[in-house]
N, C-alpha and C positions, 0 to 999 in steps of 0.2 A: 330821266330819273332812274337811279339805278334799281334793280330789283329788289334788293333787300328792304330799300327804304320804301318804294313803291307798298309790299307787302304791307309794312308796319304803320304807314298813313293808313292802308284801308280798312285792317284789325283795329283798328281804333274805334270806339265807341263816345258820340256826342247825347247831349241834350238829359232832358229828363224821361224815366221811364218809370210805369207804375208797377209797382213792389208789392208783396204781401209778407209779413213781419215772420220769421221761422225761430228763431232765439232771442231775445232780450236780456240774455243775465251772462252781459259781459265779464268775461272772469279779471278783467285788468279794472273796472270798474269807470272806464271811461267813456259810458256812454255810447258802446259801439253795440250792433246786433248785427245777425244776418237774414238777409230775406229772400225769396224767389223772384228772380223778374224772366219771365217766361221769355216773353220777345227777345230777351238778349243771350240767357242761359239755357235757356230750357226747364230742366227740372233739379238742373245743380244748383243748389245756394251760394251764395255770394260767401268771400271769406269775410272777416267782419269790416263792416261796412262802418267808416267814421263816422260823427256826428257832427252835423254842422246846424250850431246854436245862437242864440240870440245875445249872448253874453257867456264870457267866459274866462276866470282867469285864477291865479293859483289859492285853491280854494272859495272861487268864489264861480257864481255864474248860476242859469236856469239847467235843471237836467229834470227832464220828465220821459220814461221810457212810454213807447207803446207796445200793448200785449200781442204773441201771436196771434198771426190771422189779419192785426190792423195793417191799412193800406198805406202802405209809406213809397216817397217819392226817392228813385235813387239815378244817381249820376257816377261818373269816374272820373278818376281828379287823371287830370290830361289826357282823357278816351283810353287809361286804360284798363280794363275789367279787374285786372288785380287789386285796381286800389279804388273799390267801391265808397260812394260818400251816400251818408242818409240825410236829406235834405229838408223835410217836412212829412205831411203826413195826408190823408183823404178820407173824403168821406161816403159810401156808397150810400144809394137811396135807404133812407130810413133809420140811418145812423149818426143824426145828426144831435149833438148831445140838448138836453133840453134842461130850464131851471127844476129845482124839486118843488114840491112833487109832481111828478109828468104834468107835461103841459104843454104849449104848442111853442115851434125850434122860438129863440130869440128873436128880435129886429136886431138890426143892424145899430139901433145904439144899445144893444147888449151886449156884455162881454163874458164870455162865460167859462171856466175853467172846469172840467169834471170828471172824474175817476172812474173808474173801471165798477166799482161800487157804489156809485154815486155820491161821495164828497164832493161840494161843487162850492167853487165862489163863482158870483158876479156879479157885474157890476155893470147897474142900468142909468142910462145917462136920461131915459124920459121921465123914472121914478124919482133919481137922484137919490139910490141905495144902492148901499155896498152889502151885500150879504155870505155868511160861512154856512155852509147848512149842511146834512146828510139827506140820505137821498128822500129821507119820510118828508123831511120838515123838522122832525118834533126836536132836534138838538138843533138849535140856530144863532148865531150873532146876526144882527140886523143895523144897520147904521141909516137913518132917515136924514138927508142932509135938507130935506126940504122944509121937514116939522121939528129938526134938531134931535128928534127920538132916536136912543140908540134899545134893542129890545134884544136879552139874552132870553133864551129860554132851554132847560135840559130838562130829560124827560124822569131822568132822578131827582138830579139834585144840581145844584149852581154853586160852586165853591170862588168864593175871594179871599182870597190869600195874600200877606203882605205884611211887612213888619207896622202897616196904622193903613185903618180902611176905613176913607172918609165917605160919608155920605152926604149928596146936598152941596157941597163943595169943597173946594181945598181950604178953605177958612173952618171947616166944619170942627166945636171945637169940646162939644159936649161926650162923655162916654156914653156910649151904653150901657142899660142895667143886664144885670144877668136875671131873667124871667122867673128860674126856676128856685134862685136862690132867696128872689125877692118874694117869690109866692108863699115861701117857708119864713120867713122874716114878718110877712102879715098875719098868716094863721096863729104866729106868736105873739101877736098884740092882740086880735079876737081873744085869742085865749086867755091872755091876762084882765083885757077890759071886763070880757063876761065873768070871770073870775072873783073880780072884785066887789066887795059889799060896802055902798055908803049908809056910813050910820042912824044920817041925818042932823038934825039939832041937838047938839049937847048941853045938859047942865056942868056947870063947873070943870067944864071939859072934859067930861068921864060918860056920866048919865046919858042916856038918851032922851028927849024930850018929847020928840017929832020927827016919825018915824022916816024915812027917803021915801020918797016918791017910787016906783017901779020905775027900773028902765028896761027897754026892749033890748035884748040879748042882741048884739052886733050878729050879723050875718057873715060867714067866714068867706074868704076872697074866691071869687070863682075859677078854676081850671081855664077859662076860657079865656083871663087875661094872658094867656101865654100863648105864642103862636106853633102852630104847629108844624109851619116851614122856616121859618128864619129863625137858624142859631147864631151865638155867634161865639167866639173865642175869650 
């Protein structure tokens, strides 16, 4: 074998080797970073290193970066170090992401995606939930495929939005009242009911003969038929 080639077979770098993440904000936007891998560089960073993803095509596909510091696995497309590929990722003791709020790692029928911040979905095949949630808890979608329950909850407020927002079903066919306009709609009939004097018994339609009976003053509609979290548009 001639020397030159002999050289360039042996400069060649195989297999996978473990990484730790140095940039992530690929300036082409492609999903590339660069990292340290000690064993093979030393203490040079790789130049940016490709991504190699689970789905990918134009405009379409999964892209999730990891932050410096994270343990990613890195290879070189045909052994060689110029052309670094970033292949997955690792996870050292104690870094292993867990549902919110802390709680012990997943089983294995958990699936669990989660953020630097703690945005996390997953999805557990023993509970048969799909859940959205931050890292508290307290902002969550909850999908219960076992009780049929599906349970939003935000820690302000819960907005639905949409040109007709049915409740109850798609058949649903009743409006809503507006609470606040209808509360003023009643106070308006108290007021006129209590307002009014019956004469009682009339002669020749004029006279009074026999005085009305008293009636008890209507009570005006209470504040409290109105809810204090559900509006609606």
């Amino acid at each position: 074998m001639a020397d030159g080639l002999q050289s360039e077979v042996t400069e060649r770098v195989y297999g996978k080797h473990r990484g730790t993440v140095v940039n992530p904000m690929d300036p082409e936007r492609r999903g590339r970073l660069t990292a340290l891998v000690p064993e093979v560089l030393g203490a040079i960073p790789t130049g940016w290193a490709e991504a190699c993803v689970p789905h990918a095509g134009v405009g379409a596909g999964f892209l999730s970066m990891p932050m410096p510091g994270a343990g990613v696995w890195i290879e070189f497309e045909g052994g060689d170090v110029s052309r670094p590929i970033w292949t997955g990722c690792y996870w050292a003791s104690g870094e292993t992401p867990m549902p919110p709020p802390a709680g012990p790692p997943g089983e294995p029928t958990t699936k669990i995606w989660r953020s630097e911040l703690g945005l996390t979905a997953v999805l557990d095949d023993a509970s048969q939930t799909m859940t959205m949630s931050d890292a508290t808890g307290q902002n969550k979608v909850e999908i219960s495929v076992a009780t049929g329950t599906v349970t939003v909850k935000g820690l302000a407020r819960v907005v639905h939005d949409g040109q007709m927002v049915q409740v109850g079903s798609a058949g649903a066919r009743h409006p809503a009242a507006f609470g606040d306009d209808l509360l003023i709609y009643l106070n308006q009939l108290v007021a006129i009911f209590n307002a009014h004097v019956h004469p009682g018994e009339l002669a020749i339609g004029v006279l009074p003969v026999t005085p009305a009976p008293p009636v008890a003053p209507m009570p005006p509609p209470s504040p409290s038929l109105i809810s204090t979290k559900v509006f609606v548009e």
